[in-house]
C-alpha angles and dihedrals in degrees: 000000000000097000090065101040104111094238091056112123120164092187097132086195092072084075102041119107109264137181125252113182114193119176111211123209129218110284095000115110128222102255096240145069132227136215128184131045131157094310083060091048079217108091133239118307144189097254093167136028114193112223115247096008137131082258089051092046094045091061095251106155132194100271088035111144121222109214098175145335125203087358091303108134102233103187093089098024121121122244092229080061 
């Protein structure tokens, strides 16, 4: 049964929006890439987290959405943005 399989997690949080707040400085990169955008209808998503970096530390993970970033709306934005 589900409720025993060792992956099993019924914390509804986990899939609650949150706030990650990285600071970038000049000439340093994220640490993750993104896919999606209003071509995809899907939105824009978290595609690659980099190992070790702000992104990594911060919590970000692979499917992640990304809703917004300095008040832009990000949920009918185009990648090229």
């Amino acid at each position: 049964q589900r409720v025993y399989h060792p992956d099993y997690n019924n914390e509804l949080t986990q899939f609650l929006p949150r706030t990650v707040v990285l600071k970038k400085p000049p000439g340093a990169q994220l640490g993750f890439n993104i896919r999606g955008g209003k071509a995809s209808q899907l939105g824009i998503f978290i595609s690659k987290v980099i190992p070790d970096s702000d992104a990594h530390r911060a919590g970000l993970q692979e499917g992640d959405q990304v809703l917004s970033v300095n008040d832009v709306d990000f949920q009918d934005i185009e990648h090229s943005k």
